[in-house]
C-alpha positions as CSV (number, residue, x, y, z in Angstrom):
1,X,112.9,-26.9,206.4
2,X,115.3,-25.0,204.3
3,X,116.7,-21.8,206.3
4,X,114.7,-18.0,206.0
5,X,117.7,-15.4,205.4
6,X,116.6,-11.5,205.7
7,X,118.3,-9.0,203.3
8,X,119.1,-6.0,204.5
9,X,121.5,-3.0,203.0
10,X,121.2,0.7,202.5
11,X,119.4,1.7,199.5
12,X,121.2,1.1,196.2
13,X,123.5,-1.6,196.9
14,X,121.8,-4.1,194.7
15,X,119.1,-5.8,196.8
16,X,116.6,-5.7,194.9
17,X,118.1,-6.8,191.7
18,X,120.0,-9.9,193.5
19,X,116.6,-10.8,194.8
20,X,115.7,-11.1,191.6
21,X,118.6,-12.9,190.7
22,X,118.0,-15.2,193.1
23,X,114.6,-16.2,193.4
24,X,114.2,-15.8,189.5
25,X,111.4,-13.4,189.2
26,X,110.7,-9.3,188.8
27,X,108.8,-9.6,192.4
28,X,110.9,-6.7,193.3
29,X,111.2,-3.7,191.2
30,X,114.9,-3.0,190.8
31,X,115.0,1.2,190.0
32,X,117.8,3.4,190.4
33,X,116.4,5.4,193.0
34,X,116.4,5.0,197.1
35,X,112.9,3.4,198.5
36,X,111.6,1.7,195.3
37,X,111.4,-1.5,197.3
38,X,108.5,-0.5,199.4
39,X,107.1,-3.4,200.8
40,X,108.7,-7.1,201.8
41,X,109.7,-9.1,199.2
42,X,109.6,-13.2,199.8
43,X,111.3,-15.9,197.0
44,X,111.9,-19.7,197.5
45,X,114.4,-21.1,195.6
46,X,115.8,-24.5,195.3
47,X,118.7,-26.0,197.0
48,X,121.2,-26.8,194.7
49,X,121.8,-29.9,194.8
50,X,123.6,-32.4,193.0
51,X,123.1,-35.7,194.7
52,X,119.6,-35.8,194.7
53,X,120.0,-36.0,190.3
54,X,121.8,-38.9,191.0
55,X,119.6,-40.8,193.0
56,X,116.5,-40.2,191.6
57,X,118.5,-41.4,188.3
58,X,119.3,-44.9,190.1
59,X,115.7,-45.1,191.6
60,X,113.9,-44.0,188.8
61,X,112.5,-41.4,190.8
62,X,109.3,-39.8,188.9
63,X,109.9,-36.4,190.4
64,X,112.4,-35.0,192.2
65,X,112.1,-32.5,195.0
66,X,114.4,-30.1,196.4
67,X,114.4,-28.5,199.6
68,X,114.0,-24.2,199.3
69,X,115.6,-21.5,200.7
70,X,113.2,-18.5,201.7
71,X,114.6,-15.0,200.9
72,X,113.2,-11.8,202.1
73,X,114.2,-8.8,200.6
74,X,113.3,-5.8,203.1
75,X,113.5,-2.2,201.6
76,X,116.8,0.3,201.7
77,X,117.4,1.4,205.5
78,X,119.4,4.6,205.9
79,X,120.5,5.9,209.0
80,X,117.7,7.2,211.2
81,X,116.1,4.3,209.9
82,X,115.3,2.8,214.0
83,X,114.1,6.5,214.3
84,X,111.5,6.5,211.4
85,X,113.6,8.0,208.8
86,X,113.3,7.2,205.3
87,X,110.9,4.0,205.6
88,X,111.3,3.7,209.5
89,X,111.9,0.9,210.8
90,X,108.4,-0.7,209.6
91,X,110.1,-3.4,207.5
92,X,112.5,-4.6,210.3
93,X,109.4,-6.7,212.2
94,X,109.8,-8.6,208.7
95,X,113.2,-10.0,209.1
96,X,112.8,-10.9,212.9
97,X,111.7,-14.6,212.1
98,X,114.5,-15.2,209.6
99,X,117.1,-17.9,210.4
100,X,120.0,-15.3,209.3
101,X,120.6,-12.0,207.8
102,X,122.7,-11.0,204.7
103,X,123.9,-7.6,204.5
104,X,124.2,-6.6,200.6
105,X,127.0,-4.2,200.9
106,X,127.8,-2.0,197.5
107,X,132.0,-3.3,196.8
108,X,131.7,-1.6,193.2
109,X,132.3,2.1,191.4
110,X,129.9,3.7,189.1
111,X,128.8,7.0,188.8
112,X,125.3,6.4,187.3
113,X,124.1,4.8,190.1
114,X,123.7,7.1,192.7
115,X,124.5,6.1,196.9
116,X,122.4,7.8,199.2
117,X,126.2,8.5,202.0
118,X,127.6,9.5,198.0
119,X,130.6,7.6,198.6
120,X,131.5,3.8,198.2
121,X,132.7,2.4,201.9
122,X,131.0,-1.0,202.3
123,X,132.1,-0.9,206.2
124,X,130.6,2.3,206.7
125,X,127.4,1.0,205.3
126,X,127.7,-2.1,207.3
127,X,127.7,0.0,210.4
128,X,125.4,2.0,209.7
129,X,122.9,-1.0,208.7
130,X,124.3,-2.8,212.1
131,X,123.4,0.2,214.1
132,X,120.3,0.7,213.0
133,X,119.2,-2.7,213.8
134,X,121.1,-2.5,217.2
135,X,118.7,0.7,217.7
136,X,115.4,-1.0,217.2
137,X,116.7,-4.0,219.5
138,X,117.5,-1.8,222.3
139,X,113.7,0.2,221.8
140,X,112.5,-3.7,221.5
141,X,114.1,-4.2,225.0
142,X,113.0,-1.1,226.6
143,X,109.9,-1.4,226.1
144,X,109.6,-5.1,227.5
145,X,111.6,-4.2,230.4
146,X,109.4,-2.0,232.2
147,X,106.8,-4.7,232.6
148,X,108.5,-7.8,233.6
149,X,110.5,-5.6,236.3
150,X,106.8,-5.3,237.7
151,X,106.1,-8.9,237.3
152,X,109.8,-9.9,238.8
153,X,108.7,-8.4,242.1
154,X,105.8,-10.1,242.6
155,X,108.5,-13.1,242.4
156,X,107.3,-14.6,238.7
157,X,110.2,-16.7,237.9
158,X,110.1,-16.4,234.1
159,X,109.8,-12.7,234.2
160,X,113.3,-13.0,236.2
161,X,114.7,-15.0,233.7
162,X,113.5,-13.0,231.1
163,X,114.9,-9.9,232.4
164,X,118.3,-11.4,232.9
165,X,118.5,-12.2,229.4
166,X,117.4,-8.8,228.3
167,X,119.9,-7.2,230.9
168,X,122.1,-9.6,229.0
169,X,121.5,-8.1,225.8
170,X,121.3,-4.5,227.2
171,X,124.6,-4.9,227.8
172,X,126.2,-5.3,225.1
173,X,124.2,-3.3,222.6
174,X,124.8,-0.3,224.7
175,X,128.6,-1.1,224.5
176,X,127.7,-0.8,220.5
177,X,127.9,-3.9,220.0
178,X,125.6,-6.5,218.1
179,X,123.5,-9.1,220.5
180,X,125.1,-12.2,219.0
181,X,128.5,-11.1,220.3
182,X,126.7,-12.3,223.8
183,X,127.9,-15.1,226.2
184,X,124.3,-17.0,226.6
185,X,124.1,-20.6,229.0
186,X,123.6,-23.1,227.0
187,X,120.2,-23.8,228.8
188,X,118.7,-20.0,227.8
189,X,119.6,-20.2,224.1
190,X,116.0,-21.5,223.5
191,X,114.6,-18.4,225.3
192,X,117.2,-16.0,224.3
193,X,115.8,-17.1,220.4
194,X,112.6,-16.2,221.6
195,X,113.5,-12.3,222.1
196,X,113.8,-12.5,218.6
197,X,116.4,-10.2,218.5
198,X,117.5,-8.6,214.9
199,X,121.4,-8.5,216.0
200,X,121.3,-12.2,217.6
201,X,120.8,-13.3,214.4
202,X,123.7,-15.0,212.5
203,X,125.5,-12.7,209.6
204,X,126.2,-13.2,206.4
205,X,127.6,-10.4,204.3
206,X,127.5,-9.8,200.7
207,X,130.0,-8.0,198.7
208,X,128.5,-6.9,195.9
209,X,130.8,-6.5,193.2
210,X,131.4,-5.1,189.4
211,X,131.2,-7.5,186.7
212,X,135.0,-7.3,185.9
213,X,135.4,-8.3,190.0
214,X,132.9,-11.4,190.0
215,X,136.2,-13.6,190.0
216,X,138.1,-12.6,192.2
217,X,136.9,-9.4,193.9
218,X,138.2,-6.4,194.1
219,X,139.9,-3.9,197.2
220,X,136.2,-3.2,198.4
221,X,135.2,-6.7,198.6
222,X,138.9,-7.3,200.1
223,X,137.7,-5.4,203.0
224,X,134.8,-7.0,203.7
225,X,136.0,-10.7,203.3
226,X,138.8,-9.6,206.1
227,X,136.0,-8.1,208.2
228,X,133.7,-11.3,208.4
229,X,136.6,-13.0,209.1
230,X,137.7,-11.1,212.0
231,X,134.2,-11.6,212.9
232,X,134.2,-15.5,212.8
233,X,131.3,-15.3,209.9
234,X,131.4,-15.7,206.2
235,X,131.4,-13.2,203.7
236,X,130.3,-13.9,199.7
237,X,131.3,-12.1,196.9
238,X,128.4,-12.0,193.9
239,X,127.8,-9.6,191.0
240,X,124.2,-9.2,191.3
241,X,125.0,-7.7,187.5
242,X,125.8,-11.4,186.4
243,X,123.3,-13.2,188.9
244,X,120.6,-11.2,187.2
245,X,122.0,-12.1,183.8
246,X,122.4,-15.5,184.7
247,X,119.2,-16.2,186.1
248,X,117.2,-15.9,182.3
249,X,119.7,-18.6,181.4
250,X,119.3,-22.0,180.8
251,X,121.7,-24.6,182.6
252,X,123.6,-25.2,179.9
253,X,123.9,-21.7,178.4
254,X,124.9,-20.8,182.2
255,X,127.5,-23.1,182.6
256,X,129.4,-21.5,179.7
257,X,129.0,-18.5,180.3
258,X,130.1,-19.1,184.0
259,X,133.3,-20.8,182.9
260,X,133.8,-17.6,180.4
261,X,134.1,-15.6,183.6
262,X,135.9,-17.7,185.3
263,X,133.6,-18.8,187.9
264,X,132.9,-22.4,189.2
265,X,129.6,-21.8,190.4
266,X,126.5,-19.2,190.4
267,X,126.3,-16.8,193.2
268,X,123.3,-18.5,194.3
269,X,124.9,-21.4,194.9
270,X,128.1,-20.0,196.9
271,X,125.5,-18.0,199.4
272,X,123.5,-21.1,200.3
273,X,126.3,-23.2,200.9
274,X,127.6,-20.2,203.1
275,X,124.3,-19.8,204.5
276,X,124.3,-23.8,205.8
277,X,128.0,-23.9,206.8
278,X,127.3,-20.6,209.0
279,X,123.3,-22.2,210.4
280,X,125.5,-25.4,210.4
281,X,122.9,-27.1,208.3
282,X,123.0,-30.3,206.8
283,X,121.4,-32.5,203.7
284,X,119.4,-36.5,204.1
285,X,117.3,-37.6,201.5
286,X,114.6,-40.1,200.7
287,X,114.1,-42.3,197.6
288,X,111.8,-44.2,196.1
289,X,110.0,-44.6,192.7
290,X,107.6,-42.0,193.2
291,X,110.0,-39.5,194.2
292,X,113.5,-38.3,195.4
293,X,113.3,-36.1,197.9
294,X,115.8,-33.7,199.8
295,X,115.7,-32.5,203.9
296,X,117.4,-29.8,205.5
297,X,118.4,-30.8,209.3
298,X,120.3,-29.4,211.7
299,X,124.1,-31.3,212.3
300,X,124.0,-32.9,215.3
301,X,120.1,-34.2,215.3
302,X,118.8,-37.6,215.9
303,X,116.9,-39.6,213.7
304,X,113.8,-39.0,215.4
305,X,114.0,-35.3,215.3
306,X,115.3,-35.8,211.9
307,X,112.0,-37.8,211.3
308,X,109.9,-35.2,212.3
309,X,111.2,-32.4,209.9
310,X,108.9,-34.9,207.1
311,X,106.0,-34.7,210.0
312,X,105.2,-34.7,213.7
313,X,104.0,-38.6,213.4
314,X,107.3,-39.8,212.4
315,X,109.0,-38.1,215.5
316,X,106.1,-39.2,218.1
317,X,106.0,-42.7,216.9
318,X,109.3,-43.4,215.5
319,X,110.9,-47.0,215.9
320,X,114.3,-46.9,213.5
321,X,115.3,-45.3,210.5
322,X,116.8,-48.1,207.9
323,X,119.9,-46.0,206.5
324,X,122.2,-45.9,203.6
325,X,125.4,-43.5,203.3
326,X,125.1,-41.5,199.9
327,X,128.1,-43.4,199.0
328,X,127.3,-46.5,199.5
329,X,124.1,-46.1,197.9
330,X,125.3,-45.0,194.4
331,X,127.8,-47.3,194.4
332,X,125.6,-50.4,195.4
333,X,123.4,-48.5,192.4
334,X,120.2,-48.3,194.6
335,X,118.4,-50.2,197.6
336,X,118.3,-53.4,196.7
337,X,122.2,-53.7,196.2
338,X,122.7,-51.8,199.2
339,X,121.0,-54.2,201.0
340,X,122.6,-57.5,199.6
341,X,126.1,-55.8,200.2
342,X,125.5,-55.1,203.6
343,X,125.6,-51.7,203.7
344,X,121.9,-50.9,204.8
345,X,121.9,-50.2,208.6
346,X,118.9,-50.3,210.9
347,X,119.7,-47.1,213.6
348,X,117.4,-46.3,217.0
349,X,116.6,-43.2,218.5
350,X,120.4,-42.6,219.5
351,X,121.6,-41.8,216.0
352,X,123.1,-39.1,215.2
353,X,122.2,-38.5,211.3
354,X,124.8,-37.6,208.9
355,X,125.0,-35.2,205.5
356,X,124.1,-37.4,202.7
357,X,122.3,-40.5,204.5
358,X,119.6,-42.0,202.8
359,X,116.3,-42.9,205.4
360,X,113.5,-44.7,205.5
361,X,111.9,-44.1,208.7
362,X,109.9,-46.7,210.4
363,X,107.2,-45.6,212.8
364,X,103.8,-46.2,214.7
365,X,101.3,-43.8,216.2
């Protein structure tokens, strides 16, 4: 489990060539020219992650194994795109499963690459990208309606609740506004999930910037960072320029040439950290000789369910979870000395696992 994140943008904003930034490959062809993504793109990448060099250093770990994002880049929308215009709204099935969606929103000037509005407003093309998705929820909705009314005559209780949500929904995307902005009991999120609704979806957005900008953005970008945080979401600003020149880099070529520019980290990294702070994601790991392993869970899980992101068994049958903090475990320098110094804990079902813990699950089916 790593988190799927859909992205979506009007035609040449830089999509494609951050895709291929990101996931390292030429999957998708990057062209200066609307449409020339014409089918969905998919790219795992690893987490970045840091810890897990350092424990499989103190464990002599033979391989190390990250967890991966999944990125799927879905071709240029314009507007009419809910109505079949350019593409239609074909790809938008594609991004329905995706934990998140990142709108790629051009924040840069340059007259050679040609925008299909001819103007550079990265609001106006996050509208038009929101509406468009709005649009094909609402024809989603529609069309589901008219059957469960029939079936919530004839009394069917889950056709009721079903219709509530999607009355629910209804209401606020014909207000023009996105599904997520909905007030959902806490006992229909499950459900609501299940509508698979494109604007339920949690946001990130993607200010795309000029090389000179990568730093510290620029007025365009500005807008956008102020706009996600009105929203309560997150907003990252990446040169997919410098991503794409990064990513035929080796690590310690692209460390210097990210401190020339002044950057800390690769874009890469600041959009998956945004992407796990916003699906409020966090990191455990196992360790061992063989290998050092990462896993994504969500904050708040026990360490059964946490059990059973490695498989189904460990969740069914689980009996405690012997657990070292990440701290504790480096400075103990491995298992063994975590153990003698006490700080090895055995946890039940009733524990609530935390970023960084290191588990060994004990189970029985």
């Amino acid at each position: 489990m790593g988190f799927k994140c859909g992205i979506v943008g009007l035609p040449n904003v830089g999509k494609s060539t951050l895709f291929n930034a990101l996931t390292r490959t030429a999957a998708a062809q990057a062209a200066n020219y609307p449409f020339c993504t014409i089918e969905p793109n998919v790219g795992d990448v690893a987490m970045p992650e840091p810890r897990l060099d350092v424990l499989a250093k103190i464990a002599g770990s033979k391989e190390i194994i990250p967890t991966r994002m999944n990125f799927v880049d879905i071709a240029g929308l314009v507007r009419g795109a809910s109505k079949g215009e350019g593409l239609g709204n074909q790809f938008l099935a594609n991004i329905r499963e995706t934990d998140a969606i990142a709108y790629v929103l051009r924040c840069f000037e340059d007259s050679d690459v040609t925008h299909v509005e001819d103007r550079v407003d990265p609001i106006a093309d996050l509208e038009t990208v929101e509406t468009e998705l709005m649009l094909a929820d609402m024809e989603s909705l529609e069309k589901r309606r008219a059957n469960l009314e029939k079936r919530a005559k004839t009394g069917d209780k889950e056709a009721k609740e079903a219709l509530a949500l999607i009355d629910l929904a209804l209401a606020e995307l014909t207000e023009g506004r996105p599904a997520r902005r909905a007030d959902v009991p806490a006992d229909q999120r499950k459900a609501w999930r299940m509508l698979q609704l494109l604007t339920s979806k949690p946001v990130l957005y993607i200010a795309n910037v000029d090389e000179e900008s990568a730093a510290d953005g620029n007025a365009h970008s500005q807008r956008v960072v102020d706009y996600a945080k009105d929203e309560g979401s997150v907003a990252v600003v990446i040169s997919a320029k410098i991503e794409s020149e990064l990513a035929v880099l080796e690590d310690e070529e692209r460390a210097e040439y990210l401190e020339a520019i002044g950057l800390e980290e690769a874009g890469l990294n600041r959009l998956i950290h945004a992407g796990y702070n916003l699906l409020d994601l966090q990191t455990y790991f196992t360790v061992g000789p063989k290998e050092a392993r990462a896993w994504t869970f969500k904050n708040g899980w026990t360490a059964p369910r946490c059990a059973g992101v490695i498989h189904g068994d460990f969740e069914k049958g689980f009996i405690r979870a012997e657990t070292i903090a990440y701290d504790d475990y480096v400075a103990c320098n491995g298992e063994a000395g975590a153990r003698e110094a006490g700080k090895l804990r055995q946890e039940g079902k009733d524990y609530l696992v935390k970023d960084g813990d290191v588990l060994h699950f004990k189970f029985n089916v």
